[in-house]
C-alpha positions in Angstrom: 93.8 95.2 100.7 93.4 98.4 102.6 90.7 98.9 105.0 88.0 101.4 103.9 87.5 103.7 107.1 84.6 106.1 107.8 83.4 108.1 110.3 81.4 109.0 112.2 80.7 104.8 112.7 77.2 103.4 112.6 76.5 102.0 116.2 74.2 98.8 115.9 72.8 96.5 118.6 74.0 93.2 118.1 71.8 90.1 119.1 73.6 89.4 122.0 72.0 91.1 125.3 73.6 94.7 126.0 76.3 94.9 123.6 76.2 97.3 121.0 78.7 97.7 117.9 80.5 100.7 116.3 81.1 100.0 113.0 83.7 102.3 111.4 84.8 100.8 108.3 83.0 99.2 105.3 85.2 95.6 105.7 83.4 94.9 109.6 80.0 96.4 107.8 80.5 93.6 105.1 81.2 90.9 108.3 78.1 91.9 109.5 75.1 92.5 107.0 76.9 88.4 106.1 75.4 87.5 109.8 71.9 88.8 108.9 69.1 86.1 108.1 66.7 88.6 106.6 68.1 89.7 103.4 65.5 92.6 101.8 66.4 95.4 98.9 67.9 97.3 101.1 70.4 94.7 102.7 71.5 93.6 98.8 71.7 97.5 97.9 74.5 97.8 101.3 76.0 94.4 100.3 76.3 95.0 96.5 78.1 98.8 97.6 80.3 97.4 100.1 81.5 94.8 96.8 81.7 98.3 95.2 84.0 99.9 98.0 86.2 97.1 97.8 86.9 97.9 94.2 87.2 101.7 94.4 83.8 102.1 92.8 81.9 104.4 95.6 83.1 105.8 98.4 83.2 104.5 102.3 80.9 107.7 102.9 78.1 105.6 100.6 78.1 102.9 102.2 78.1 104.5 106.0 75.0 106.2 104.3 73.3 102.8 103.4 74.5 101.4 106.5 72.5 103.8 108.4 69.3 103.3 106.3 69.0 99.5 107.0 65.8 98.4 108.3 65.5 96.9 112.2 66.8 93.1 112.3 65.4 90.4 115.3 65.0 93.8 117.6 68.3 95.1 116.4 68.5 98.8 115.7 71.4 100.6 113.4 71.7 104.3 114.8 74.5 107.2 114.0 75.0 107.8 117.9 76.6 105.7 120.3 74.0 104.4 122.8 74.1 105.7 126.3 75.6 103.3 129.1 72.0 103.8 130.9 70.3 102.2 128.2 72.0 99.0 128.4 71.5 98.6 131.7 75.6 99.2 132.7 76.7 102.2 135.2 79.9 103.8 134.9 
């Protein structure tokens, strides 16, 4: 199966301390909306399109979209920009 790329990826913090993920294609967005415990309308609707991705049904762009509109998990955030270096406590 071919991997379903899009960009620009959605950057979410993960629940280990300082560490922050780019997710750029809809397989590692499947990976992770699996690790969630809280599983709303919104997390079935980005599950149930990823499913649909896999098949050719909607596009990678859709599910980037839905991606981006997932609510905050245990203090995680989902965001469309990296997050600066500063902000997790790292210096160049």
């Amino acid at each position: 199966m071919a991997t379903h790329w899009f960009s620009p990826p959605v950057y979410v913090k993960t629940d280990r301390p300082g560490v922050t993920y780019g997710c750029n294609n809809v397989e590692s967005a499947a990976e992770e909306l699996l690790k969630w415990t809280k599983m709303g309308p919104k997390w079935r609707k980005a599950v149930q399109l990823c499913a649909d991705a896999f098949q050719d049904r909607v596009t990678s762009e859709e599910v980037r979209q839905a991606s981006r509109l997932l609510p905050r998990r245990r203090g995680c955030s989902v965001s469309s920009r990296p997050v600066p270096m500063a902000m997790l406590g790292r210096t160049r």
